[in-house]
C-alpha positions in Angstrom: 0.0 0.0 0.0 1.2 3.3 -0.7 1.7 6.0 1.7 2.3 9.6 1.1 1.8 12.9 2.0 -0.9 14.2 0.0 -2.3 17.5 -0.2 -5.4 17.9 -2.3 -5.6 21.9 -3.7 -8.6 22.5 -5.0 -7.5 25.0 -7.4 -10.1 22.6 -9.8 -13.5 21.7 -9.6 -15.5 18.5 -10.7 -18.7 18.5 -11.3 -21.5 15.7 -12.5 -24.4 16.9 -14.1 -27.5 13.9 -15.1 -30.2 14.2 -17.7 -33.5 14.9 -15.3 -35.4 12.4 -17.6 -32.9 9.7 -16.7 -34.3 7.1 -14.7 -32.5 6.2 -10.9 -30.8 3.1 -12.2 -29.5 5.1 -15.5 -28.7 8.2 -13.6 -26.7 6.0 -10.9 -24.9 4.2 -13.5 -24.2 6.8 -15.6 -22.4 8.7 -12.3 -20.7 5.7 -11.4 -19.3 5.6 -15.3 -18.2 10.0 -15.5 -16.7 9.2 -12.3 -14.3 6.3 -13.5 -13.7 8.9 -16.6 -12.4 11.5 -14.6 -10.7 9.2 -12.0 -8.7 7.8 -15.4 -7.3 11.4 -16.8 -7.3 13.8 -13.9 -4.4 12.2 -11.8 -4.4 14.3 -9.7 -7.8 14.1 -7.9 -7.2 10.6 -6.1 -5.7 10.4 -3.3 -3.4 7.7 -1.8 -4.1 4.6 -0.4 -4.7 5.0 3.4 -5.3 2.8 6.8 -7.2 2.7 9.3 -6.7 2.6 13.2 -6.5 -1.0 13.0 -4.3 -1.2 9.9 -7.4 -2.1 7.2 -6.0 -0.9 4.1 -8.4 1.5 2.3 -7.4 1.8 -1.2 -7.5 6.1 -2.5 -10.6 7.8 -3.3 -11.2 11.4 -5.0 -10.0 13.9 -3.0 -12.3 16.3 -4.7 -16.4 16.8 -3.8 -18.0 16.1 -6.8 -21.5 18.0 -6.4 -24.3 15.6 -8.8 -26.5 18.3 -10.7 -29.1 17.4 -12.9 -30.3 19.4 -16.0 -32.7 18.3 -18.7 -31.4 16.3 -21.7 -31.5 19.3 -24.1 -29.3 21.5 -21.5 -26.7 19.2 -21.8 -25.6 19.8 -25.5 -25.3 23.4 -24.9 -23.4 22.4 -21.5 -21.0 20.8 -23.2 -20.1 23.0 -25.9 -19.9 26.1 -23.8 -17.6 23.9 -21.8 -15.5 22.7 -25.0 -14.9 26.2 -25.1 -13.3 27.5 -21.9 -9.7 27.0 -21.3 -9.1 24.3 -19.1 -12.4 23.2 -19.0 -12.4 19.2 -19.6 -15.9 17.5 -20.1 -16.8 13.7 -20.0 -19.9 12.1 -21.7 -22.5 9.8 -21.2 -24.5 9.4 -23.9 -27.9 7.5 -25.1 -25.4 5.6 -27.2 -23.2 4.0 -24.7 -26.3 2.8 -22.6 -27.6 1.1 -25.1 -23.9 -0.7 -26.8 -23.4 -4.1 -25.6 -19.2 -3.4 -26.0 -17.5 -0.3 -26.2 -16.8 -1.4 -30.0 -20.1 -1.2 -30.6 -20.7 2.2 -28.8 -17.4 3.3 -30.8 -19.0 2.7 -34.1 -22.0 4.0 -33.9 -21.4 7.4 -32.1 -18.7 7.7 -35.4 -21.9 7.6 -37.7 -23.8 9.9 -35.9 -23.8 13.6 -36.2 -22.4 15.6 -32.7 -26.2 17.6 -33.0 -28.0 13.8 -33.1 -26.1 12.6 -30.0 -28.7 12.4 -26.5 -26.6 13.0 -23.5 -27.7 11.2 -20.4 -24.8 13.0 -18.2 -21.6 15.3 -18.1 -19.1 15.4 -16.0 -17.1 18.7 -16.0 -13.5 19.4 -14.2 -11.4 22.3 -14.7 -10.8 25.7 -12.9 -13.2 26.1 -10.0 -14.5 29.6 -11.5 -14.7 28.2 -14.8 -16.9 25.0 -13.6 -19.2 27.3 -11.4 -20.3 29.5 -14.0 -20.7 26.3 -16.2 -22.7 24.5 -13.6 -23.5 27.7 -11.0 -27.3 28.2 -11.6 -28.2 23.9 -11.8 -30.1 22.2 -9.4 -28.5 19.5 -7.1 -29.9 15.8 -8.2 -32.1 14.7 -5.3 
């Protein structure tokens, strides 16, 4: 297990935003799916591995909160563009397509045949500078 002195600066900001139409279990899964994303190219927002009192190793988490919005479906294209657009700004997808793939081959070929204004976003998940990402994401709605 690794152990290190880790200090998280949260110059950045991550942020999850789900389609309001989604249902639970698609809204869950699709979460769980952005958050693997940005755990993969933002190295910097997991911590390290860490023990308890007893010496139970707990393997590192995000070090980041990661606030779960929700916008309607139709938001989201405009979302993502206008975060395409700001320096800095990095923004994961979850679209209609991947739900519905059985393999990411699958999902990889079809989203190549379909035009960027025909894609359905089901969820985003936005990280980048914190001012950026709140005036992105500053006026959604927590997903209760």
């Amino acid at each position: 297990m690794r152990q290190a002195t880790f200090v998280a600066v949260l110059t950045n900001k991550m942020v999850v935003v789900i389609a309001t139409e989604a249902p639970v279990g698609v809204a869950l899964n699709t979460a769980a799916l952005l958050g693997v994303g940005l755990g993969h190219h933002h190295d910097d927002v997991v911590g390290p591995d860490t023990a308890d009192a007893s010496g139970n190793p707990h393997v590192g988490m995000c070090a980041h909160p990661i606030p779960v919005l929700r916008a309607p479906a139709e938001q989201l294209h405009d979302l993502r563009a206008q975060a395409a657009a700001r320096d800095g700004v990095t923004a994961h997808d979850m679209t209609q397509i991947a739900q519905h793939a059985r393999t990411y081959e699958q999902m990889s070929a079809i989203l190549n045949g379909t035009k960027a204004e025909d894609v359905e976003y089901l969820g985003l998940a936005l990280y980048g500078p914190r001012a950026a990402v709140d005036s992105l994401t500053g006026a959604l709605a927590l997903y209760r």
